[in-house]
C-alpha positions as CSV (number, residue, x, y, z in Angstrom):
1,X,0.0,0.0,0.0
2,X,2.7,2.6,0.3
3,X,3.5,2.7,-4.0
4,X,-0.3,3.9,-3.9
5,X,0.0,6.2,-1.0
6,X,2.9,7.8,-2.3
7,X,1.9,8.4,-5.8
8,X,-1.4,10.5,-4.6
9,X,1.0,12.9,-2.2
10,X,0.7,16.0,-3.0
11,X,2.7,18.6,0.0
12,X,2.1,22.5,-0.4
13,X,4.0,24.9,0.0
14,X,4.7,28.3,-0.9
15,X,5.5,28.1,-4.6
16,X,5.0,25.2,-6.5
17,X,3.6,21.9,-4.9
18,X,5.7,19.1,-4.5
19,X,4.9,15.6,-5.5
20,X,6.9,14.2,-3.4
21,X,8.5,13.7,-0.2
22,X,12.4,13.5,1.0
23,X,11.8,11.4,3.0
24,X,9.4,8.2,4.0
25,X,9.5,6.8,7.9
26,X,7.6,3.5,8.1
27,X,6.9,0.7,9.8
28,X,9.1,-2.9,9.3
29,X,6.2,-4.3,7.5
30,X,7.3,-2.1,4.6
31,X,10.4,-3.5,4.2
32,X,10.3,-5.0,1.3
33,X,12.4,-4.9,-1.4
34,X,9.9,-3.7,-3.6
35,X,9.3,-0.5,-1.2
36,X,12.6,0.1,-1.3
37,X,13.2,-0.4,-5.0
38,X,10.5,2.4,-5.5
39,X,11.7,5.0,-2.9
40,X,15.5,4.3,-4.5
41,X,14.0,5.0,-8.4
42,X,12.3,8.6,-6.8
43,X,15.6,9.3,-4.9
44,X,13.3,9.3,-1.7
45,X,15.4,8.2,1.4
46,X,13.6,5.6,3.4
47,X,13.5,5.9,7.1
48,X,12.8,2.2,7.2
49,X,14.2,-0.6,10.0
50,X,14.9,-3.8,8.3
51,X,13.3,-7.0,10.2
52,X,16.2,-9.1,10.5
53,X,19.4,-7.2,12.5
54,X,21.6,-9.0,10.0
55,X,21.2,-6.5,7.6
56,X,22.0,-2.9,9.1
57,X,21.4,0.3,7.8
58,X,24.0,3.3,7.4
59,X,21.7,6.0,6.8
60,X,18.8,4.7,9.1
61,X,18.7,7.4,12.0
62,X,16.8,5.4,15.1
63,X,16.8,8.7,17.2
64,X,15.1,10.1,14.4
65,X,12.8,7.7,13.3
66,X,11.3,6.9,16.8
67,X,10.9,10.9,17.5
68,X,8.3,11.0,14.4
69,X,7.0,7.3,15.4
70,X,6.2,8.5,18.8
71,X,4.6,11.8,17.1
72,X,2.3,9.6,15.1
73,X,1.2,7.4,17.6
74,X,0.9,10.2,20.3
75,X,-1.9,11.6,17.3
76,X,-3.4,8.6,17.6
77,X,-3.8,8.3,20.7
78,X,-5.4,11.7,21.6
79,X,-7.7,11.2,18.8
80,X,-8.8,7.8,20.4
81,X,-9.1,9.5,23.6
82,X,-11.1,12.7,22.5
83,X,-13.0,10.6,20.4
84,X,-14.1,6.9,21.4
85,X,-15.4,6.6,17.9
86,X,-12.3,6.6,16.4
87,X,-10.6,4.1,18.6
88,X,-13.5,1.3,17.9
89,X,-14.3,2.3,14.2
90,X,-18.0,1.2,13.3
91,X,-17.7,2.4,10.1
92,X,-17.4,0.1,7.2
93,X,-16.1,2.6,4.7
94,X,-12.5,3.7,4.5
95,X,-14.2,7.3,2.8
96,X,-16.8,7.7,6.1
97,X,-13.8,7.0,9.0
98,X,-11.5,9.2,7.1
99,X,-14.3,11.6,7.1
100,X,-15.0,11.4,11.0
101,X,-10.8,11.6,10.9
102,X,-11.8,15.2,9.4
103,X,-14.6,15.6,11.4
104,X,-12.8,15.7,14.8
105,X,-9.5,17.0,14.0
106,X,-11.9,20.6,12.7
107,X,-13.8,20.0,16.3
108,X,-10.4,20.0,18.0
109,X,-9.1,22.9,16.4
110,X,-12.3,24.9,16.8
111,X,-12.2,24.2,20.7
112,X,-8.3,25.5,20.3
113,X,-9.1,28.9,18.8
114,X,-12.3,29.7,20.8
């Protein structure tokens, strides 16, 4: 799933929008060598831990990649906590949870600048 994710990216900026990123940090279910073939052909670098410790990385920065890890799953985790909702997910379509996603993220930030 990440060739998919990656080809509908689309980061704004000031100027023109980029399609895509410098970097990818993911879990070690995407270590594949398909992933990594991909990320190589769009000279992305990929913040990716292998499975095995045989193989280690060079460029693989652990500090770095557990600071955005933690980031993401501290997200997560307030949004499961605001809203129960989210952490049980009734709905069937990926469109209506990523729409509830929306949904509280604007309540959030509404409640922030009030």
């Amino acid at each position: 799933m990440l060739i998919p994710l990656l080809e509908n990216v689309r980061i704004e900026h000031r100027g023109r929008t980029r399609r895509r990123p410098g970097r990818v940090y993911a879990d070690t279910k995407y270590d594949m060598p398909l992933n990594r073939f991909y990320l190589a052909g769009k000279r992305i670098q990929a913040q990716i831990p292998r499975r095995s410790k045989k193989h280690s990385m060079a460029e693989f920065d652990e500090a770095e990649y557990k600071s955005h890890r933690s980031s993401v799953e501290r997200f997560f985790s307030w949004l499961k906590e605001g809203f129960r909702r989210m952490g049980f997910r009734y709905e069937r379509t990926p469109a209506a949870y990523l729409g509830f996603i929306h949904l509280a993220c604007f309540v959030i930030h509404w409640r922030a600048i009030r």
